[in-house]
N, C-alpha and C positions, 0 to 999 in steps of 0.2 A: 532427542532420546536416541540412543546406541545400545544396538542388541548383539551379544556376543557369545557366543556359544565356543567354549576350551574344547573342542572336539582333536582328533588326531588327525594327522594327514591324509589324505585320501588316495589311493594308491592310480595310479595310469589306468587302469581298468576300471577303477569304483567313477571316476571323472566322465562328466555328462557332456560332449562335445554336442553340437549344433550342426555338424557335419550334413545329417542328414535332410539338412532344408537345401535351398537354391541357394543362387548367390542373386545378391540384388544389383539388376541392371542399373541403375543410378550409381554405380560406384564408380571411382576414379579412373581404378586399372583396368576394369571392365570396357567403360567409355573410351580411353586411351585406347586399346585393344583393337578395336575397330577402326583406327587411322593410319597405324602405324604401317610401312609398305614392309612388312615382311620377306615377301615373294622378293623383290629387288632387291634387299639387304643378301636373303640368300644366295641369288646368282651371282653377285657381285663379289660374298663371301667366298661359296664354293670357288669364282674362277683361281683362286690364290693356292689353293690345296689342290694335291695329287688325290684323284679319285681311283686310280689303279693299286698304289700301293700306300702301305700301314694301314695302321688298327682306325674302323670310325671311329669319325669325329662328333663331335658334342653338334645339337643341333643348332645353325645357323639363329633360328627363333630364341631357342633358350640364351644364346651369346649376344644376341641385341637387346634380348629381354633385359638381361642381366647390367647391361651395359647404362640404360635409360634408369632402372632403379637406383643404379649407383649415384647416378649425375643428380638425379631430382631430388633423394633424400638425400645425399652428402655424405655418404657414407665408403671407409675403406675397404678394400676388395673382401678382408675377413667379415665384416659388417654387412658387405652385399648376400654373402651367400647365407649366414647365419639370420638375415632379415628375409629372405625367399626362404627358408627354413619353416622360420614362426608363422608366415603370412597365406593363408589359402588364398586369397586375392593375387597375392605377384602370382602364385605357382601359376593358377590361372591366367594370368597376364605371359608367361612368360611360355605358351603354350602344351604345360602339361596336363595330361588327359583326367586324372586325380590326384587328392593330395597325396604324398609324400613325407615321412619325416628325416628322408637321406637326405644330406647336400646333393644341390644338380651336379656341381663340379668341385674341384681345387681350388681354393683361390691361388693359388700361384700360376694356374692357368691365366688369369687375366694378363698377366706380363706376353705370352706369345696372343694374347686375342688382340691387343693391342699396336703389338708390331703388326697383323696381318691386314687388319683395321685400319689404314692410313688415313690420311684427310681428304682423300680425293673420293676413298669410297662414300663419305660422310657426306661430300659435296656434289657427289653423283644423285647421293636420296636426297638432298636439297633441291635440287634441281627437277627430279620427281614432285614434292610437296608443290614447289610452284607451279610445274606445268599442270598439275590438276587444280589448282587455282584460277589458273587459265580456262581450262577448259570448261569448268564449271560459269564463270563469267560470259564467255560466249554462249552457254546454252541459255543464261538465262537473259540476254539480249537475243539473240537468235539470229546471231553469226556467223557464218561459215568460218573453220581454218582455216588461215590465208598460209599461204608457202614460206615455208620461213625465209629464199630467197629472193626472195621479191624485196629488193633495194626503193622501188618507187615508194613504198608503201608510207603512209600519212606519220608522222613522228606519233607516237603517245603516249602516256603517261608517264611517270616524276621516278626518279632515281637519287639515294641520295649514297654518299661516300664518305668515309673517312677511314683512318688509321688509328688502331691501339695497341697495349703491348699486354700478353700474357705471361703475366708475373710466374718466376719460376718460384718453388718455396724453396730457396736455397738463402743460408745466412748472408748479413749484408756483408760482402766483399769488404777488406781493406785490405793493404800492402803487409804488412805485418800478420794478419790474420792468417792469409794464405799461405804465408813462407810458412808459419807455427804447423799449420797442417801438414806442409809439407816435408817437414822436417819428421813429424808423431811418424808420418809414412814409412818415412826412408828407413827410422828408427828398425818398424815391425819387419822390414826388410833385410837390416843387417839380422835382429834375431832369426828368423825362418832361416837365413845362411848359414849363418853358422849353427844351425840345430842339425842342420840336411848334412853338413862338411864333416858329422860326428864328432863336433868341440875338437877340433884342432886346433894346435896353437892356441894364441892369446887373442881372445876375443878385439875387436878394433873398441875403440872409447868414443863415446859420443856425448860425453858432459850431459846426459839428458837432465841428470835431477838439478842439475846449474841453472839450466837455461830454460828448465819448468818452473824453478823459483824465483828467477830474473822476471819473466814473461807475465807471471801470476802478481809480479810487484808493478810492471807495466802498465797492466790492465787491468789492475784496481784504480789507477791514478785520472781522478776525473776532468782534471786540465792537463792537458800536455801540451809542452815547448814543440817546436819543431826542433832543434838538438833532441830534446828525446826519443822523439819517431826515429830521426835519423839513427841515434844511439841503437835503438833495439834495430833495426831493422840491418846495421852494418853484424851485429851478432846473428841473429839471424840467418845472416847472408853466411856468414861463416860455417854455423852449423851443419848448411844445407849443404854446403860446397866440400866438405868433410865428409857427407855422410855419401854422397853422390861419388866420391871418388872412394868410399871404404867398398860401394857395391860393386863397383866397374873390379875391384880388385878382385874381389871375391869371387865375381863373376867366369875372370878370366882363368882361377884357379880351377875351377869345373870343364871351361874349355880345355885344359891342359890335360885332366887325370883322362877327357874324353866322356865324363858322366853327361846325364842326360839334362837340357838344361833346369834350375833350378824353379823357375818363375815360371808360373801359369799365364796365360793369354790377359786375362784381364790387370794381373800386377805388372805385365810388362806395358800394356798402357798406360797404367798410372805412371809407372818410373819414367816414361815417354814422357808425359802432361810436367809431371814435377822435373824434368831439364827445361822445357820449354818455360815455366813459369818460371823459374829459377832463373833464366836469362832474360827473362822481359823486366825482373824487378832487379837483375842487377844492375839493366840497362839505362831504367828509371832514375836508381839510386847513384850511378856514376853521372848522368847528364842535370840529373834534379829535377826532374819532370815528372807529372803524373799523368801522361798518358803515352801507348805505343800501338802499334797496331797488331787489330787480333789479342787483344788481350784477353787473359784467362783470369776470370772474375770464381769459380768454381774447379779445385783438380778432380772434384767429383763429375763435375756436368763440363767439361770443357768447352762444351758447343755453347754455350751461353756465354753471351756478350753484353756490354754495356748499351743500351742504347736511351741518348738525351730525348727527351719529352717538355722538358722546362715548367713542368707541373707545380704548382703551388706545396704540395706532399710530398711529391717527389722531383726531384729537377732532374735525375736518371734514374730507368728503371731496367730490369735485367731479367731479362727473356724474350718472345718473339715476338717479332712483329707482324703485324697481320692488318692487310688491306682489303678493310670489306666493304660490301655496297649490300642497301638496302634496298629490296624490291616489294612495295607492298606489306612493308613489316617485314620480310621474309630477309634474314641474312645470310649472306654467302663471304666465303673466302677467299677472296681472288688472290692475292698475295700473300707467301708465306717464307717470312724470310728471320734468317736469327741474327744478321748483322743491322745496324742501322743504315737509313736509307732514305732517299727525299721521295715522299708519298706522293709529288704532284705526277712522278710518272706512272702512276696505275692507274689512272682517272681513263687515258682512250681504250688499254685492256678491260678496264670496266664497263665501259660502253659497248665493246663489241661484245662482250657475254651478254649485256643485256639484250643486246641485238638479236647472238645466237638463239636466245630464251624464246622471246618473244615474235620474231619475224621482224623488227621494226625497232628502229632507234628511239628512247625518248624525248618528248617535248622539253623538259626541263630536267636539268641536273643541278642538285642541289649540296651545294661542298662550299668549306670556309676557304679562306682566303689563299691557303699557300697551295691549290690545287688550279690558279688564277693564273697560271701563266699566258705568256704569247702563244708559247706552241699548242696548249691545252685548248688555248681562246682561238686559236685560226681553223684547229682541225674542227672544235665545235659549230663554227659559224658556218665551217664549207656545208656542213650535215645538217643546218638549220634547227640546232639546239641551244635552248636556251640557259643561261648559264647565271647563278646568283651570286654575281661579284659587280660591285661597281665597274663602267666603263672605265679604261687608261685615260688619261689627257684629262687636263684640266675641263670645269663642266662648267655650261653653259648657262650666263646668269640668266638668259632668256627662257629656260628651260622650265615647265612649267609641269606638274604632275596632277592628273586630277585624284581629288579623295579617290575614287576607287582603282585608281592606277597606283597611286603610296601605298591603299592598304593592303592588295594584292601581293604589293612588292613585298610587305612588312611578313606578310604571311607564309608565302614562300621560303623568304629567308629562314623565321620563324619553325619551318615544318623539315628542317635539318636538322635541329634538336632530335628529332626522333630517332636516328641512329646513335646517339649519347647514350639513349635511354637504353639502347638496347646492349652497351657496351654495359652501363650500369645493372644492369638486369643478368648480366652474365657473372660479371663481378661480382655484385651481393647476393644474389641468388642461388648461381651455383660454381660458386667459387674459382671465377676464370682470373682471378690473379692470384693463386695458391695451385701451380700446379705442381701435385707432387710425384711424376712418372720422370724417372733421372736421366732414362735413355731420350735419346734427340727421335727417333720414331717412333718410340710412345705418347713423349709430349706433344707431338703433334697429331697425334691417332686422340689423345687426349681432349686435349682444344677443337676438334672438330666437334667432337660430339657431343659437346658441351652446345656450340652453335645449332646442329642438327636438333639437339631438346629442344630448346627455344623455339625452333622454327616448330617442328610438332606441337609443342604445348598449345603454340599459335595456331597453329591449323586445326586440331581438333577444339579448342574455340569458336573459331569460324563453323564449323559443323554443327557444333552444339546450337550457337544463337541463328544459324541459319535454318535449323530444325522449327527453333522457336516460332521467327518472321515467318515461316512456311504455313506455321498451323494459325499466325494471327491474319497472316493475310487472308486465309481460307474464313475463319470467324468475320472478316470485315465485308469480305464478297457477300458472305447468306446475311448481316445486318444488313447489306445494302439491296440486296433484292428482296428483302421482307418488308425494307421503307419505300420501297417503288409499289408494291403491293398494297400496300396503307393507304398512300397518296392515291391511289388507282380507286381503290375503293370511297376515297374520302372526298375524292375531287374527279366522278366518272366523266366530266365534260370537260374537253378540253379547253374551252375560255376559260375559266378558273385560274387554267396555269399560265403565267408568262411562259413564250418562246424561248426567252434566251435563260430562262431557268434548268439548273440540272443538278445532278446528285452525283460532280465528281467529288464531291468533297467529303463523302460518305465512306 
């Protein structure tokens, strides 16, 4: 049964908010609220900004706040702030004092929170979340700090490594693709010229509506010959080399009268990116090859590069690469690079951060095969670390393993996976192969903090069920001295009990 009542709308005032209850501690943002290092993000923020001069600045808490909302619902910078808008929970997460129904900020703000944001401050609060990982660990075994230079110190615990790429969302690159862009460009560039030159003369001809209908007959065509590629992309070439020398002219007639130049700072890097692209695919198309170096796969993102993976989905993929190591679940970013590049060398930089971290090199390093090298494998052995790759040289048929020596091995191997999952976990979860920040120091202000979630979400986890274990260990202690009490009373003479009887198992 449905009960409906045709009533009218109720006006902002007639409407009964709940405002004036609590908020309940079991919530999400609440519980997040309490892990998150604040105070560090701040000092770290502020050191970037002038505290002498301009207008203050928005507060470091509500730009990290804002920052973690985004990453964890998935949402775009308009979506972030109109979602802290709707939500008394973020507002509260994101430390304001009451709700509010103003935006905190602009979103166009987010573009400078991000440049100021880089990866390093990301991986400074990583670095924080583990060391109180630490720290909590030795309280509750009841170990002193050791000095973090103390080189004698015993190896311990597991490190694992690997390499992935954070997918840029830029369309997939082809040779022809990008000349067409290139060309739309140059196009909107002769207009702007000659609108600025006050129609002088006879405009230059750039066959657009030809070479839109050539293009559009192209890339309808679901097979194509290689003469065809070649075909469009020799017109193409033309085009661009037409339109490239229609602007130098133009260009030079502004030098001439002495005006001011025509092109803004940012169109003059594009007309930069579209000669350099323009000479890499003529270079292509004269020698027949498809590849050169430094290729420009993006005239939008020109910092993005190709880099091979040999993935089953993808066999290249295009954006950064990033070499991280896994501490405890905990991921960091040790290398961050936009060219490709063989991952087996960041495996000793990875060890000595783990070193820096912790006072003490790991017992075992766990990494696939192409991190196996000699130089990897000699400096390992000097430092008496262990390392999950088969020995070199042919093996010994003498050589005998016991069951729990195989399943050890099996297992260790086996406990490498764990950083897959966590590249998975970034990928499906919060979208670390769709990054959509164009600029090369957003993207990577981007991708940090994407990593930074993770390790938080992690950590206050560990808090949560550690709260848990706290209160059940506390419940198992009063079971067990209430069952010593029973016995006591049940069995007041000590023959009764066996000697070697006891109540650890209570």
């Amino acid at each position: 049964m449905v009960k409906y009542n045709s009533d009218r709308q109720l006006t902002i005032e007639e409407f009964k908010t709940p405002f004036q209850t609590s908020l309940l501690s079991d919530n999400r943002w609440v519980k997040l609220s309490k892990v998150v290092p604040w105070d560090r993000f701040a000092s770290a923020y502020m050191a970037m900004m002038n505290v002498d001069f301009g207008r203050p600045g928005i507060s470091p808490r509500i730009v990290l706040g804002a920052l973690i909302i985004k990453h964890i619902e998935k949402l775009d910078d308009r979506g972030v702030i109109a979602a802290i808008q709707e939500n008394i929970y973020m507002q509260y997460f994101i430390g304001l004092k009451e709700f509010t129904a103003q935006p905190v900020f602009d979103p166009s703000l987010f573009v400078d929170i991000r440049k100021r944001a880089g990866h390093k401050v990301f991986d400074s609060l990583n670095v924080e979340l583990i060391k109180s990982v630490i720290e909590k660990d030795e309280k509750k075994k009841n170990l002193k700090k050791k000095d973090t230079d103390n080189t004698n110190a015993k190896n311990k615990g597991k490190m694992q490594a690997d390499a992935t790429v954070a997918d840029q969302y830029i369309t997939y690159p082809t040779d022809n693709g990008i000349l067409n862009q290139s060309r739309k460009q140059c196009e909107k560039f002769i207009d702007k010229l000659y609108t600025k030159s006050g129609k002088e003369g006879v405009k230059p001809r750039t066959y657009r509506r030809e070479i839109d209908k050539a293009y559009l007959d192209y890339s309808k065509q679901k097979k194509k010959r290689e003469a065809t590629h070649r075909k469009m992309t020799r017109k193409l070439l033309e085009c661009v080399k037409r339109d490239i020398k229609h602007i130098n002219s133009m260009l030079d007639v502004f030098e001439s009268k002495g005006s001011l130049f025509p092109l803004k700072h940012p169109e003059q890097r594009m007309f930069w990116v579209i000669n350099t692209a323009y000479g890499q695919q003529k270079f292509m198309y004269d020698t027949k090859t498809h590849s050169c170096p430094d290729r420009i796969v993006s005239i939008f993102q020109p910092h993005v590069r190709p880099i091979p993976r040999g993935k089953t989905k993808a066999q290249i993929e295009f954006g950064s690469k990033l070499g991280v190591s896994l501490d405890n679940g905990f991921a960091r970013i040790n290398t961050f690079s936009w060219n490709a590049y063989h991952e087996g060398g960041d495996l000793i930089n990875q060890v000595e951060s783990y070193k820096e971290l912790h006072g003490h090199y790991p017992e075992l390093v766990q990494v696939d095969k192409i991190y196996a090298t000699r130089e990897n494998r000699s400096w390992l052995k000097e430092r008496n670390i262990r390392i999950t790759a088969m020995a070199l040289g042919r093996r010994k048929n003498k050589e005998n393993e016991t069951y729990y020596q195989k399943r050890k091995r099996r297992r260790e191997a086996a406990e490498r996976n764990h950083i897959e999952g966590k590249f998975g976990q970034g990928k499906n979860g919060y979208n670390l192969n769709e990054i959509r920040a164009r600029l090369k120091s957003t993207s990577e202000s981007w991708v940090a903090c994407i990593f930074f979630i993770m390790n938080l979400i992690l950590y206050e986890k560990g808090c949560f069920f550690g709260s848990i274990l706290a209160k059940v260990n506390i419940i198992l202690v009063s079971i067990k001295e209430y069952m010593e009490q029973i016995l006591v009373i049940t069995f007041p003479e000590e023959d009764y009990l066996p000697k070697e009887m006891n109540l650890k198992y209570l």
